[in-house]
C-alpha positions in Angstrom: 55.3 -20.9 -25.8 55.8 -22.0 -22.2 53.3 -24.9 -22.6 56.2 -26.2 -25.3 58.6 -26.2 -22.5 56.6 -28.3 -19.9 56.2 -30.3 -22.5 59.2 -31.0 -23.5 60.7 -31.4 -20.0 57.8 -33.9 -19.4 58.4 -36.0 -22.1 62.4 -36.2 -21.2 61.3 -37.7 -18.1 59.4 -41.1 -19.8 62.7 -42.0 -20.9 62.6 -42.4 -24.3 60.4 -46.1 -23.7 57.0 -44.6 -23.7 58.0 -42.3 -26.9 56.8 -42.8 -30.2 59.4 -40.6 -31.7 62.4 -42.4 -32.7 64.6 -39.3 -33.0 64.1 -38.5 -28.9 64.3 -41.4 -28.0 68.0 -42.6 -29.4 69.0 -38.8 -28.2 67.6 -39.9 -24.3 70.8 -41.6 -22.3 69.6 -39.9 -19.3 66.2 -39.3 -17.9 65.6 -35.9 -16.3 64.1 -36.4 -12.7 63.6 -33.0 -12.1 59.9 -31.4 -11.5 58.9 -29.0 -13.4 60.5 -26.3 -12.5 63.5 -27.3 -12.4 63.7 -28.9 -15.7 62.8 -25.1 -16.8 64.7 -22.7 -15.1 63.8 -19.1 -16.3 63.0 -20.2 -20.3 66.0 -22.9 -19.8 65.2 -26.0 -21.2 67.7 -29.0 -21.7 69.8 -29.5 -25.1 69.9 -33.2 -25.0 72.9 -35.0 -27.0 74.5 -37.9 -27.0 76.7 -38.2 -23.8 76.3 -34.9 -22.1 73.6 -32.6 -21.2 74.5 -28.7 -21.5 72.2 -25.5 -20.5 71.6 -23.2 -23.2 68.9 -20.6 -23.8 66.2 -21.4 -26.0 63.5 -19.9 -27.4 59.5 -21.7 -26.3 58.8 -24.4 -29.1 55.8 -23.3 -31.6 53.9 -26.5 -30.8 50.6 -26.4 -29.1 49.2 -29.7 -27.0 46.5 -30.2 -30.3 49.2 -30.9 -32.3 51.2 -33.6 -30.3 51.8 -37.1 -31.5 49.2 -38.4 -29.3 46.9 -36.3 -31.0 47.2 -37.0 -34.1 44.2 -38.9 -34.1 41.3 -36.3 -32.8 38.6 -38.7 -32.1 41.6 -41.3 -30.2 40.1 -42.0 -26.6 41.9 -41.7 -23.5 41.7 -42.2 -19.4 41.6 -38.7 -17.9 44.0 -39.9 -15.2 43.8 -36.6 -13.3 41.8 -33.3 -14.6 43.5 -30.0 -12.9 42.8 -26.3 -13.0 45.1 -23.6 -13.0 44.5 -19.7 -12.4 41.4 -19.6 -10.8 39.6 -19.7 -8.0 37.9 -21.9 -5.6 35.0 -20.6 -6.6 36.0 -20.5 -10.2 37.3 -24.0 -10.0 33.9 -25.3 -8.8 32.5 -23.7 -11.8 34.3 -25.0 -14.2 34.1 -28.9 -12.8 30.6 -28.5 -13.5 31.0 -27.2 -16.9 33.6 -29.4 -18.8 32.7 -33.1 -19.3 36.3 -34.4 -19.2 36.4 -36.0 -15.5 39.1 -38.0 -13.6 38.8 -41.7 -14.3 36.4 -40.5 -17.2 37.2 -41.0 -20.9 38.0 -38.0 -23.0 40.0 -36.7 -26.8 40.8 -34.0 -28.4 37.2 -32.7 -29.5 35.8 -33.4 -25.9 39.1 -31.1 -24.5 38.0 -28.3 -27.1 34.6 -28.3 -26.9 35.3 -28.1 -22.8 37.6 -24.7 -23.5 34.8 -23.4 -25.3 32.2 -24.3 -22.6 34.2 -22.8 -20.0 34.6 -19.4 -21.8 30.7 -19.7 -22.4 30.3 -18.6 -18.8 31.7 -15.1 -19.9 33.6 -15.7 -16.5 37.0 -16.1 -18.4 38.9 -14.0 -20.8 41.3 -16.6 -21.6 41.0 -20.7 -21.3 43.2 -23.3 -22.9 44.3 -27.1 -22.1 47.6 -28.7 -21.3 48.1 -32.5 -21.6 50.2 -35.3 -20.6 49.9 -39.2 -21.3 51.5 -41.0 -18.8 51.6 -44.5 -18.5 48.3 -45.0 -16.8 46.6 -42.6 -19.1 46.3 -38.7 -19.4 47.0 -36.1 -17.3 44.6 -32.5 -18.6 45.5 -28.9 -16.9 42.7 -26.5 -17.8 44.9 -23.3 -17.8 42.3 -20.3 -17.5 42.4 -16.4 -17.0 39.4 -15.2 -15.3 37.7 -11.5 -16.1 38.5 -8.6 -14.1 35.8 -6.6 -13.9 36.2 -2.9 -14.5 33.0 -1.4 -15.6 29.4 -1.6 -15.6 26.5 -1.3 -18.5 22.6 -1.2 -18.0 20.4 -2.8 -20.4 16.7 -2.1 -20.8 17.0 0.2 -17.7 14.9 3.8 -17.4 14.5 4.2 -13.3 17.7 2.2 -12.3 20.3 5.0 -13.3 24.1 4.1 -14.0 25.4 5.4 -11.0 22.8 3.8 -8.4 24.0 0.1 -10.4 27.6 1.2 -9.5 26.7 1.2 -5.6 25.0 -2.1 -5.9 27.9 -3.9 -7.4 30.9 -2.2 -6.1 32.5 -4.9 -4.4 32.8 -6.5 -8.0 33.9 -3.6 -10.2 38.0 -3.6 -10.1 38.2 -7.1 -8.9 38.5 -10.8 -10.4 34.6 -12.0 -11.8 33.3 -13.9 -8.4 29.4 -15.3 -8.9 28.3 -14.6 -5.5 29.1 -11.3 -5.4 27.4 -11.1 -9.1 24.6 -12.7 -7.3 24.8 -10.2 -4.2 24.6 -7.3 -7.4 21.5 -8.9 -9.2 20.1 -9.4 -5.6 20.5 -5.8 -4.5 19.0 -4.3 -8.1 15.8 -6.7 -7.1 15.7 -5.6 -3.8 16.0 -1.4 -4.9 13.2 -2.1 -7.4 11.2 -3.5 -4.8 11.8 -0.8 -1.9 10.4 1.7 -4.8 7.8 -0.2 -5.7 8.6 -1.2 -9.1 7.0 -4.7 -8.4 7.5 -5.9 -12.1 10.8 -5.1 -12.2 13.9 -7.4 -11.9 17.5 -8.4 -13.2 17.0 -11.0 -16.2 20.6 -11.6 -16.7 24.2 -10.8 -16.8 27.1 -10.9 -19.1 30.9 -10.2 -18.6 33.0 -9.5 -21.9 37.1 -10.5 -21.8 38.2 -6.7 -21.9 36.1 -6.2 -18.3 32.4 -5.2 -18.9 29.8 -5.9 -16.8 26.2 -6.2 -18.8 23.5 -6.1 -16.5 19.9 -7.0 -17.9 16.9 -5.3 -16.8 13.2 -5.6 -17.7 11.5 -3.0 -15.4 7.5 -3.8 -16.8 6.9 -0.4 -19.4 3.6 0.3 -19.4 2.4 -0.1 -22.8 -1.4 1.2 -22.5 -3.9 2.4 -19.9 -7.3 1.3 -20.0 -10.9 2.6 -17.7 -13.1 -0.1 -17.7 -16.8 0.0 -16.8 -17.8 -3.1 -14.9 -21.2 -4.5 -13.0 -21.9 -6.0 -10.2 -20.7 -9.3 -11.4 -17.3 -8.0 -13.2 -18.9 -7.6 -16.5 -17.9 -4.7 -19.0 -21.1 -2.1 -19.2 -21.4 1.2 -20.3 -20.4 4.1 -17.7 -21.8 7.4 -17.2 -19.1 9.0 -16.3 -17.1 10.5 -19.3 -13.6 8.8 -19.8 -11.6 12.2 -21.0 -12.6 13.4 -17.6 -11.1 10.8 -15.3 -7.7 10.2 -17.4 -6.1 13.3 -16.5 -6.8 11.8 -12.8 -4.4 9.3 -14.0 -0.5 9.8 -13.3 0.1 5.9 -14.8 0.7 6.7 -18.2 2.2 4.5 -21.2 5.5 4.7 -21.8 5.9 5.0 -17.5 7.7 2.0 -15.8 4.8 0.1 -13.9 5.0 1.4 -10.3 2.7 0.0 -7.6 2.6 3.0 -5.2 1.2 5.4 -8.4 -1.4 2.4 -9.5 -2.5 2.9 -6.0 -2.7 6.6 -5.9 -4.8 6.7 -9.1 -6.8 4.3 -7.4 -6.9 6.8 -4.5 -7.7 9.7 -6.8 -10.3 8.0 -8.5 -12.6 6.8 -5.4 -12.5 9.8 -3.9 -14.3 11.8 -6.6 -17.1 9.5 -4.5 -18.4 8.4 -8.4 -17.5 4.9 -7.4 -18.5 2.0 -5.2 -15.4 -0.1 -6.4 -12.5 0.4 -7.8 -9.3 -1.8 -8.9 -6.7 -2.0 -11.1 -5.8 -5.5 -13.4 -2.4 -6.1 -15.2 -2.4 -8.0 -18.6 1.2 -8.6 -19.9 5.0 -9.9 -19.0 7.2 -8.1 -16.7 8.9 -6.6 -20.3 5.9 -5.2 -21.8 2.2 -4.5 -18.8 -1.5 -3.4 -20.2 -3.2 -1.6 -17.4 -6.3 -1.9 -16.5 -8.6 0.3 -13.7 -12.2 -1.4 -13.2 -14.6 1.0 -12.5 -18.5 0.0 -10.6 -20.0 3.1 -10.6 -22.5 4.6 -7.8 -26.0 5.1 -8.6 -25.4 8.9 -9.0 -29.0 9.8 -10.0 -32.2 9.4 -8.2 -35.7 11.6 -8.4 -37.9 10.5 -5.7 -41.7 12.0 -4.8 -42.9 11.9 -1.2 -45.6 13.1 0.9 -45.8 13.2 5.1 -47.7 14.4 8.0 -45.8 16.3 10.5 -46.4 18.6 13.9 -45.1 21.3 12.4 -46.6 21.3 8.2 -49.3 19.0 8.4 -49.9 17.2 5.3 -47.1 17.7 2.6 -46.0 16.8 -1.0 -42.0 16.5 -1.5 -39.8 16.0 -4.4 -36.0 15.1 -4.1 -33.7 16.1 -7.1 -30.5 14.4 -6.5 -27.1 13.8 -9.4 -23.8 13.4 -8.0 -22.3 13.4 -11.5 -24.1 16.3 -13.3 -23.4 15.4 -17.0 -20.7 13.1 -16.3 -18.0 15.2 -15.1 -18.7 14.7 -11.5 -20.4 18.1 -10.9 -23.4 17.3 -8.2 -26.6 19.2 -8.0 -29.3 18.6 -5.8 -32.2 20.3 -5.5 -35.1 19.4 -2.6 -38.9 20.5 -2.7 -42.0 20.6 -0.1 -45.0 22.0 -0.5 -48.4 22.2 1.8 -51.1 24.4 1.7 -49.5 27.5 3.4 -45.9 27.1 2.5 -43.0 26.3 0.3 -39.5 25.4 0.9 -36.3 24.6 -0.8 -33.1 23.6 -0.7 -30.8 23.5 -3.7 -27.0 23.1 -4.1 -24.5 22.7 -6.9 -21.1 21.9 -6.7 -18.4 22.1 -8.8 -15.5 20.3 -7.1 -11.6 20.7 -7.3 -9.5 18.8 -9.8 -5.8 18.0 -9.5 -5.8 18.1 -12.7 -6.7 21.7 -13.5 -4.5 23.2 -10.1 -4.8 26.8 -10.7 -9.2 26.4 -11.1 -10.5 26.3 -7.5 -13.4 24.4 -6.8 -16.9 25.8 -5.6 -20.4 25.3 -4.5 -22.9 27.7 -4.5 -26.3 27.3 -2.3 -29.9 28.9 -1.5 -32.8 27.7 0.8 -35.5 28.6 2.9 -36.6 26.0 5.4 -39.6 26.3 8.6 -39.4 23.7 11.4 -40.0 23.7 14.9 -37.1 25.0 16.7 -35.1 22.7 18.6 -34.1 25.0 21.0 -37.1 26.4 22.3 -39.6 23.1 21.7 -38.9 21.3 25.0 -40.3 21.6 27.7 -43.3 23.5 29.1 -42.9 27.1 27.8 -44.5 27.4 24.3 -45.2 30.9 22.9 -47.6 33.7 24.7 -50.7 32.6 22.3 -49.7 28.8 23.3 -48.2 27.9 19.4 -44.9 25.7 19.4 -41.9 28.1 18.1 -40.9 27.4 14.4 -37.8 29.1 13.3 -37.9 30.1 9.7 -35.0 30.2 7.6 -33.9 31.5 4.5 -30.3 32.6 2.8 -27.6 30.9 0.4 -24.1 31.0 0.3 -21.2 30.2 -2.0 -17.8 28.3 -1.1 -14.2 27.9 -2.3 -12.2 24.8 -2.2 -9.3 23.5 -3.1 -6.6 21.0 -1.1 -3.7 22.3 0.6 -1.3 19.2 1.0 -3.4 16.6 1.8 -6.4 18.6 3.4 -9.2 20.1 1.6 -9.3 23.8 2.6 -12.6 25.7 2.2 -13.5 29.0 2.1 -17.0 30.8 2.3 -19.4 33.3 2.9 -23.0 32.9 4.2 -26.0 34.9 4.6 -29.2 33.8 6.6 -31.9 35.2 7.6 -33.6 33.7 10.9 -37.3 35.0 12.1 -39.0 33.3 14.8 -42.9 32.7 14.3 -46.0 30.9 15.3 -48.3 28.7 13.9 -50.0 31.4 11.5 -46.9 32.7 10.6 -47.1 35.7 13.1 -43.6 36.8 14.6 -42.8 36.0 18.0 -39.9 37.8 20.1 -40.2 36.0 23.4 -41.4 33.1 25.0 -44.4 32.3 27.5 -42.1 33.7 30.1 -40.8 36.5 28.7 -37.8 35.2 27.4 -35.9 36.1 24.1 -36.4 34.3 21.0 -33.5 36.3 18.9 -30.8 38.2 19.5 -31.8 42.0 17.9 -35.1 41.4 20.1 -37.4 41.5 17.0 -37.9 38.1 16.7 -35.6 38.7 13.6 -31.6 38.7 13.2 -29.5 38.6 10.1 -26.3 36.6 10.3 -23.6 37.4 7.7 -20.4 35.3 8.2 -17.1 34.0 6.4 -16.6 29.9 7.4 -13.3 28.6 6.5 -12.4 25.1 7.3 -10.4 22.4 6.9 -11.0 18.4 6.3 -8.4 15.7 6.0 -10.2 12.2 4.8 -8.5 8.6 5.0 -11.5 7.1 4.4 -11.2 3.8 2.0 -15.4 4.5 1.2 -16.8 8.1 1.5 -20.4 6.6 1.9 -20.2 3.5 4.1 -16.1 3.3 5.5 -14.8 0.3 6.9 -11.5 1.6 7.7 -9.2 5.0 7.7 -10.0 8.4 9.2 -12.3 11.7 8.6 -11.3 15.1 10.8 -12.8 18.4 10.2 -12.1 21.7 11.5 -14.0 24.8 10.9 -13.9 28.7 12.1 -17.2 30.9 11.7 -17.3 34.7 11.8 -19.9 36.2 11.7 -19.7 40.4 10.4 -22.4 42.4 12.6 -24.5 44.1 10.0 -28.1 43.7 9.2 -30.8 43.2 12.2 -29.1 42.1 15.6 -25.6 43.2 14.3 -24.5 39.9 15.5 -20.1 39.8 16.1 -19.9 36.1 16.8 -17.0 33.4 16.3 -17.6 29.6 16.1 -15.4 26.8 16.4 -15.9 23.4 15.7 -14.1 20.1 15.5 -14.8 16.2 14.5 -12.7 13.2 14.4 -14.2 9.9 13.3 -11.6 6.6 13.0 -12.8 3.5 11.7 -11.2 -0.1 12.3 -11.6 -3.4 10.8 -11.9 -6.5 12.8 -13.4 -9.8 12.5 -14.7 -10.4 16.4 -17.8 -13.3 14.4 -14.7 -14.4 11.9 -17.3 -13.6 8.8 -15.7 -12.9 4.9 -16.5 -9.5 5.2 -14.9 -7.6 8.1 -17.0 -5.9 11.2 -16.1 -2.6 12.2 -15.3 -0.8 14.7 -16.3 3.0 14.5 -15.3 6.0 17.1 -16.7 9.4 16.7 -15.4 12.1 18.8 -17.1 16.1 18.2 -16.7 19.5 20.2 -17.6 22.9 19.7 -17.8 26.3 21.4 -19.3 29.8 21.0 -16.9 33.3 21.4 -19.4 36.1 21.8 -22.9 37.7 20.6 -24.7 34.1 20.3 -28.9 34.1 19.2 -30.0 31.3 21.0 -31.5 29.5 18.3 -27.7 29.3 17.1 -27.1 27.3 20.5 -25.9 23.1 19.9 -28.5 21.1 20.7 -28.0 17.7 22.2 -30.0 14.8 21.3 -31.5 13.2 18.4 -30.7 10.8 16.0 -27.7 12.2 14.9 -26.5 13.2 18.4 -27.6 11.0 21.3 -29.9 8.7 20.4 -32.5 7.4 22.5 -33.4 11.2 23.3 -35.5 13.6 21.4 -33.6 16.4 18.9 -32.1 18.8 21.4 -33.4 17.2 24.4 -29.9 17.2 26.2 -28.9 20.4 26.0 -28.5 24.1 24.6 -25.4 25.3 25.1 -22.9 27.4 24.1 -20.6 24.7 23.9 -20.7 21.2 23.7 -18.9 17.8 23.3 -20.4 14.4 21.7 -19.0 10.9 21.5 -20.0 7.9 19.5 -19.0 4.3 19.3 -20.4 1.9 16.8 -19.5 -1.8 16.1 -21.1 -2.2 12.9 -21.6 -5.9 11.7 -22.3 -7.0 8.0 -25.8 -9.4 7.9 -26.2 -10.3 4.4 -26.0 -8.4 1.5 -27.6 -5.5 1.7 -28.6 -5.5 5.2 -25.9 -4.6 8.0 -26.6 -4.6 12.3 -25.4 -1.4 14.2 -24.8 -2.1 18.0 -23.9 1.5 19.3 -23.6 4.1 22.8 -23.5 8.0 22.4 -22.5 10.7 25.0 -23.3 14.2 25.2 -22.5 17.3 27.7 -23.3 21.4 27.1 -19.9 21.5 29.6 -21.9 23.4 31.5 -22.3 26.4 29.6 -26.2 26.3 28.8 -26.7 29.4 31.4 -24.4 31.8 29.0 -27.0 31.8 26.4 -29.2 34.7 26.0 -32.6 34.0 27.5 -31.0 30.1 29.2 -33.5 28.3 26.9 -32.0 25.1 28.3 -31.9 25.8 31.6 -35.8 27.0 32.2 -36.9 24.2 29.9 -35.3 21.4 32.3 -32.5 20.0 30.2 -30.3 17.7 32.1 -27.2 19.5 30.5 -25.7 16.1 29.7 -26.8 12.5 28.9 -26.1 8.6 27.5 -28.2 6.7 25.4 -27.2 3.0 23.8 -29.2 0.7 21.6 -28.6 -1.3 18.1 -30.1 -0.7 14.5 -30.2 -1.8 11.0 -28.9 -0.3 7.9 -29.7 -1.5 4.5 -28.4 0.1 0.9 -31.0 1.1 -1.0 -31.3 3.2 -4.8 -31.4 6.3 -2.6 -28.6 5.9 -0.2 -28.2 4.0 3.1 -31.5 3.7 5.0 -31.0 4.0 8.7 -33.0 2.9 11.5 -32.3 3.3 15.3 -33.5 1.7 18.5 -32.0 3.7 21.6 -32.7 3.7 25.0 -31.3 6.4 27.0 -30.1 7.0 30.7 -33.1 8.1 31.8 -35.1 5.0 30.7 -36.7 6.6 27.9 -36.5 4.7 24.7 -37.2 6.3 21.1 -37.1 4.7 17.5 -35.4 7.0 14.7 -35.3 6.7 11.0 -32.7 8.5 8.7 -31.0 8.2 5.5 -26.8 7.9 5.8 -24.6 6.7 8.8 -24.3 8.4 12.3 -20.8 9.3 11.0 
């Protein structure tokens, strides 16, 4: 072998005084000053005899550097006089200082050498790795002769999203090249960041190993989900029972065990699952190690049921009993159904509405909703103002009809589709039907003082609301097309288009824990022919303009309306509302049928500002309103639910 020959040729050059073979050294006359190589020339090495030297070819000597004299001993100490390393690189080189323990001016022997060869092809950076040594007078001189990998293919371990050939683009500088660290470390670093990109935030390179015939092991442990728990919680984190049954909400789940734990799909079931509007709070918890995650989604339900009595006085009932109905998870499966009662001594209404809504789950059933009512209440449109009905009475428009609606999403909008029938009669006090006002004006469209509007509503809601109740940031639009079909009384051929934008932003202007918001509201409509003008929008009221009385603004055809609220958190469960609303009929009050805005003195337009408080209560958010308008007026409103 050729370490034989340097040997040898080493040797020669002691001598024969620093030998401990007698036989070489009476056969030395001559020392052989050459380096290296040219003491072996091309598998040459020196015949050495008594008074000549002649060339011949030789075959390497079978001796290794273990089994030299000097080594006879294994455990014989000796001054590493200089410590080199052959084959590798820089890099390499650096590696393999720090992994042997034989240093220069440091002690070593034979076991230390071998145990450092072994050490060095631990790194799995080396296919090959052997030692060379030399004692010279001062001590020993060690050449770590290595043969580093060459890297030729690649092998994933523990990997299901990371394919094969995406690992290949990550580490192709390495693969056909000698083993380097840093660009090993430039691999692992690129695997990390293409788990995080994709949101695979448990994932991560563990480890790597390199064999001698070229393979590249790369170690993954990508966090398999081994179990997907719904957990009922209270107010104060604890586990409770739910209403809500749990086979109904896991098919909302697209997290399932067996899945690699991705952050983006955690989210989206927590997305899914708030807005079934079931929940106040929802979150998800991770129990585990990035090999193995349990995962966890902590559910605090809404009150969803609530049966509340009531009584009043009011202008246009007198006394009256009520009765409120409300569920907004009808037998735990999220159905709603609400039903609404009042009752005085000469009349009854209702309002009732169930709703079945859409599941992703079930993509081919379309959700629905089916309604009925009949309501009586002074009329907005004709109550202002100085011109009540020819016996004196206030007008009351009395309603009743019912409906039923499709829904289902189309991307990420919720698309509806219905048709609606009501049935609208103007009356008096007694009940008596009226067809035009104290000045001869029309009341309805057919001129009867009853109309019949049959019409198909389709429409079209997009909601980025983090909380459908009480949202502190995200965004709600709504867009919705009415036509009506003229039959019944009136015949009425009408088309309605509305529109609504609401945007909500969190800030932190008092720099409390819980953030304030900002809240912008921004709605428009307009009329395309026949138009009753009861079905006019009225301006002005507590869910238009406040500080003005309902429809006091305006009756128009059209109409827009904007609202801006900074809403500020108090304490628990009590929240301040500082807020300004705008409203114009953009002129169009004189196209309605009869101008009941117009010859009841409606500006057409006005402004109203003011502040409130909001508390949450068993029933829903209570809502009260101070506003003063542009006119100096100022008018205190109650109401259940936010302005928007």
């Amino acid at each position: 072998m050729q370490v034989s020959k340097i040997i040898v040729c080493t040797l020669a050059v002691l001598a024969g005084k620093e030998l401990t073979n007698p036989a070489l050294a009476n056969n030395l006359k001559t020392p052989c000053n050459q380096a290296w190589g040219g003491c072996m020339r091309d598998g040459i090495t020196p015949s050495i005899h008594r008074n000549n030297i002649n060339w011949q070819q030789v075959q390497p000597l079978p001796v290794s550097a273990e089994t030299l004299p000097e080594f006879s001993q294994p455990d014989l100490i000796f001054i590493a006089q200089d410590v080199q390393i052959l084959g590798a690189s820089e890099e390499l080189q650096s590696i393999i200082r720090h992994t042997i323990r034989t240093r220069t001016g440091g002690k070593t022997n034979q076991t230390q050498l071998r145990e450092d060869v072994a050490a060095i092809l631990d790194t799995g950076l080396f296919a090959e790795a052997k030692f060379i040594t030399t004692k010279t007078p001062t001590g020993l001189q060690v050449v770590y002769q290595v043969k580093p990998v060459v890297v030729r293919s690649l092998v994933l371990s523990g990997a299901q999203v990371l394919l094969p050939d995406i690992a290949n683009k990550l580490f192709q500088p390495q693969i056909g090249t000698t083993v380097s660290p840093g660009l090993l470390h430039q691999g692992l670093a690129a695997i990390n960041q293409w788990y995080r990109d994709r949101g695979y935030i448990l994932a991560e390179a563990l480890d790597l190993r390199t064999s001698p015939d070229g393979t590249l092991t790369v170690i993954v442990s990508e966090g398999v989900v081994s179990e997907v728990n719904l957990r009922f919680v209270d107010r104060d984190g604890k586990t409770t029972t739910g209403k809500t049954q749990t086979n109904f909400l896991q098919p909302e789940l697209q997290l399932k065990p067996g899945q690699v734990y991705r952050q983006d799909t955690a989210e989206n079931d927590l997305k899914r699952l708030f807005q079934l509007g079931l929940f106040e709070k929802v979150d998800v918890a991770l129990r585990g190690d990035a090999r193995k995650v349990a995962v966890t989604y902590n559910l605090l339900e809404r009150s969803s049921l609530s049966i509340n009595p009531g009584g009043g006085y009011s202008d246009a009932n007198g006394l009256f009993a009520t009765l409120s109905y409300q569920d907004f998870n009808f037998g735990g499966i999220n159905q709603q159904l609400g039903i609404n009662v009042q009752a005085n001594f000469h009349d009854f209404q209702f309002n009732s509405k169930f709703t079945n809504p859409y599941h992703a789950r079930t993509p081919d059933t379309i959700g629905y909703s089916i309604n009925a009512f009949r309501r009586n209440d002074l009329s907005q449109t004709f109550n202002q103002g100085i011109i009540p009905l020819p016996n004196g009475d206030q007008a009351r428009e009395d309603q009743f009809g019912g409906g039923i609606t499709l829904m289902r999403p189309m991307g990420d909008l919720q698309a509806s589709l219905g048709l609606n029938y009501a049935r609208t009669s103007i009356r008096d006090a007694s009940g008596n039907l009226a067809t035009v006002d104290k000045q001869g004006n029309p009341l309805s469209f057919s001129g009867t003082g009853i109309d019949d509007l049959v019409a198909i509503v389709f429409g079209l809601a997009q909601d980025r609301r983090n909380n459908p109740t009480n949202p502190t940031q995200g965004s709600i639009m709504s867009l919705s097309m009415e036509q009506s079909i003229p039959i019944g009384s009136g015949s009425i051929l009408m088309n309605r288009l509305q529109g609504s934008y609401s945007q909500y932003v969190p800030v932190n202007i008092l720099g409390g824990s819980i953030p304030d918001v900002l809240a912008f509201n921004i709605q428009a409509g307009t009329t395309i022919g026949n138009l009753p003008p009861y079905q006019t929008f009225n301006i002005g009221g507590q869910n238009s303009v406040r500080g003005y009385e309902s429809g006091a603004i305006a009756s128009g055809r059209s109409y827009v309306v904007a609202t801006a609220e900074y809403r500020i958190p108090i304490v628990n469960p009590v929240g301040a509302v500082l807020f300004a609303d705008f409203g114009s009929d953009l002129g169009s009050s004189s196209t309605v049928l009869g101008q009941p805005g117009v010859v009841r003195g409606k500006p057409g337009s006005g402004f109203g500002y003011g502040l409130g408080l909001r508390v949450e209560s068993p029933i829903g958010l209570l809502r009260a309103d101070f506003g003063i308008n542009d006119r100096g007026e100022n008018r205190f409103q109650l109401s259940i639910g936010q302005r928007f």
